[in-house]
C-alpha positions as CSV (number, residue, x, y, z in Angstrom):
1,X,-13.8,-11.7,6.1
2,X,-12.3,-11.4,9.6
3,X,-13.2,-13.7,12.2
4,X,-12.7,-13.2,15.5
5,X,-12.7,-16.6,16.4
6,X,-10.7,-18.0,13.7
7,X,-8.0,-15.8,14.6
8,X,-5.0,-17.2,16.3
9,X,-4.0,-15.0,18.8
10,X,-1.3,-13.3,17.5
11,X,-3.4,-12.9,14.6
12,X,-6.0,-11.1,16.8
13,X,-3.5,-8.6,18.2
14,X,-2.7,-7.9,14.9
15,X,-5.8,-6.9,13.2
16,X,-7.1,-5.3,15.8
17,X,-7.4,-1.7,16.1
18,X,-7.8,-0.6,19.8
19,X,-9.7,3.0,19.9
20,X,-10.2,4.5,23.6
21,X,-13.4,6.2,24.1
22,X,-14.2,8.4,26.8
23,X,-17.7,9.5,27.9
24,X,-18.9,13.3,27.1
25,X,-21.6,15.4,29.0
26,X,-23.4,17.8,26.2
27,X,-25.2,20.2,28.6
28,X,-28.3,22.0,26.5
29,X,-30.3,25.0,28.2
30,X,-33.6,23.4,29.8
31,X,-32.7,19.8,29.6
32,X,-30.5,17.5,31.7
33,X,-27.2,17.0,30.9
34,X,-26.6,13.9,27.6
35,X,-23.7,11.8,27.7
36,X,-22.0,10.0,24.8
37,X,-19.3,8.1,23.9
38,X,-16.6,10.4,21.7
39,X,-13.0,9.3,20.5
40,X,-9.9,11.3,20.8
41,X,-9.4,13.1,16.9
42,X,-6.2,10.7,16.3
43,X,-8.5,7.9,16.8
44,X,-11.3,9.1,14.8
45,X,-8.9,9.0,12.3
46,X,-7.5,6.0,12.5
47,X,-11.3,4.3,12.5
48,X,-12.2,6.6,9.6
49,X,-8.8,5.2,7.7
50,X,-10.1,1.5,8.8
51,X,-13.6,2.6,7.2
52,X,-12.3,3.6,4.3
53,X,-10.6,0.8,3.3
54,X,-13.3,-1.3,4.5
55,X,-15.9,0.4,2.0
56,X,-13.0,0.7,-0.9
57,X,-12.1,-3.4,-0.5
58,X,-16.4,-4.0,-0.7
59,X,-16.1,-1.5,-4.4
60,X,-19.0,0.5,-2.7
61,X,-17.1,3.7,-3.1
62,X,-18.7,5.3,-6.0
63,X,-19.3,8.9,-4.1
64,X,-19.4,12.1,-6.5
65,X,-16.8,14.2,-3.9
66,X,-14.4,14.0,-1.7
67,X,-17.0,15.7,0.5
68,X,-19.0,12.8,-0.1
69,X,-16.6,10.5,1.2
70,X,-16.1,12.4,4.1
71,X,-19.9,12.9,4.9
72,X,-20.0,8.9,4.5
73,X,-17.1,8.0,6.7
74,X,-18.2,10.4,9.5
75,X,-21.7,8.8,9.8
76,X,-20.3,5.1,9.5
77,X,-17.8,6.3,12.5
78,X,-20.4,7.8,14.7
79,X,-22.8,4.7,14.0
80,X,-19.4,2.3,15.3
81,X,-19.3,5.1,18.5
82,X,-23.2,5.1,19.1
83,X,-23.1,1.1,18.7
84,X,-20.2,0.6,21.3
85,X,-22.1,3.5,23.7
86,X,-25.3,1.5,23.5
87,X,-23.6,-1.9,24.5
88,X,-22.5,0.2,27.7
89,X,-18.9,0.8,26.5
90,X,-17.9,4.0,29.2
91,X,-21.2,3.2,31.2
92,X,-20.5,0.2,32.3
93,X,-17.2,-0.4,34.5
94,X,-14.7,-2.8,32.2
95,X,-17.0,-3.4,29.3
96,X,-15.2,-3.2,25.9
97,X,-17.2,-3.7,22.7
98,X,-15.6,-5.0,19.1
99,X,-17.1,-5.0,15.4
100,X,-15.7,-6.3,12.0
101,X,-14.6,-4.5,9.1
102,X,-14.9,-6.9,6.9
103,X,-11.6,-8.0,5.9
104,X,-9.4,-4.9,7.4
105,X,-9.6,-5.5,10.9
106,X,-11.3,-5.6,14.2
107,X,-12.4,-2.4,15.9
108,X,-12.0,-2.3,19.9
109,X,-14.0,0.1,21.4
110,X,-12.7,0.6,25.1
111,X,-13.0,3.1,28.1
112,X,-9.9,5.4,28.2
113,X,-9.3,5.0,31.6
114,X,-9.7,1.4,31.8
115,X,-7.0,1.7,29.0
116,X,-4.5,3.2,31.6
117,X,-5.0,0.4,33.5
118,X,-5.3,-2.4,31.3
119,X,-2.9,-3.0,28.5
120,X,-4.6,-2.9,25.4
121,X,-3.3,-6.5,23.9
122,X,-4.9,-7.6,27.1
123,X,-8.8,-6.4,26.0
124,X,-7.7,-7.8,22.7
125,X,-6.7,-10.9,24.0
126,X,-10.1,-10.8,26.5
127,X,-12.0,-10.0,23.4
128,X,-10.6,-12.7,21.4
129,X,-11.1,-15.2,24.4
130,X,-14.5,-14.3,24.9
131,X,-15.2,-14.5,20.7
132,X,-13.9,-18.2,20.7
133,X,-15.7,-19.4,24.0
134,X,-18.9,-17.7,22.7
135,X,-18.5,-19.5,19.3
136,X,-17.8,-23.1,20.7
137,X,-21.0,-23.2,22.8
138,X,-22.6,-22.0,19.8
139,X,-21.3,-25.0,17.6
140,X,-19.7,-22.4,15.0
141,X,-16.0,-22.9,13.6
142,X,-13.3,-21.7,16.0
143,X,-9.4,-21.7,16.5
144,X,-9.2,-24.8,18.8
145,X,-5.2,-24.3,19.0
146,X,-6.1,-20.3,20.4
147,X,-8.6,-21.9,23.0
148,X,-6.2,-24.4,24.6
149,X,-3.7,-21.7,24.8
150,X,-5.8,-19.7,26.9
151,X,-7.1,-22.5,29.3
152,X,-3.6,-23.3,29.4
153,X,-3.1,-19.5,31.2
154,X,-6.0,-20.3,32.9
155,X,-5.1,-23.6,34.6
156,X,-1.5,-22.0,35.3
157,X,-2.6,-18.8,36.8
158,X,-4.9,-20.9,39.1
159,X,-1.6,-22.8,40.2
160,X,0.5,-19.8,40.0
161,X,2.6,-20.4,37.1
162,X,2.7,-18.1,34.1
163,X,2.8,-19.1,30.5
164,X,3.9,-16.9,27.9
């Protein structure tokens, strides 16, 4: 199983899969406008391809029908969506959300704009930062060679310098 903060960084850019999600107002006659979090179809599929191999690697597929599968992998995909929209992924200004898929990869959820700004290895790298500090003051394993890498850019960036 993937962890996060076992990763090395490299590692981390690698397994990730970065998906941008934007925020959609559903208007409905009589009520006030509902917004939600919805991905781009080429994303969808490319989380639905992730899910699927997820669920194949665990043996759980054992669906009668193609239509089956499909009906499974669009529920576990809009359960990832309405999981990132609840942790405030598009409603809160530079908030990106992750999850595990097992041993496939890491799932990014991240505003779409803030992805024209930002270069996705950066939220990854954020992401994977944030995983390893968040496990040390926890006490849990994590990549020690990853975390001095990163307070290495930090101490250089606060003297100017850069580092890879």
């Amino acid at each position: 199983m993937l962890d996060f903060a076992m990763m090395s960084a490299e590692e981390a850019l690698e397994q990730t899969l970065v998906l941008a999600a934007r925020a959609k107002e559903e208007r409905r006659l009589g009520a006030p406008p509902v917004k939600h979090v919805s991905l781009a179809e080429s994303d969808l599929e490319r989380l639905r391809d992730c899910l699927l191999a997820h669920v194949e690697n665990l043996g759980h597929i054992e669906l009668s029908s193609p239509t089956m599968v499909d009906v499974y992998l669009n529920t576990a995909a809009r359960s990832l969506i309405e999981e990132a929209q609840a942790a405030g992924v598009c409603t809160k200004p530079g908030l990106h959300w992750f999850a595990r898929l097992g041993s496939v990869c890491m799932v990014l959820f991240a505003d779409e704009q803030r992805l024209r700004s930002v270069d996705s290895d950066h939220l990854v790298a954020l992401a994977h930062e944030s995983a390893i500090r968040t496990a040390q003051k926890a006490g849990r394993p994590f990549n020690s060679q990853a975390l001095a890498t990163y307070e290495a850019r930090a101490a250089a960036a606060n003297h100017g310098e850069r580092i890879g």
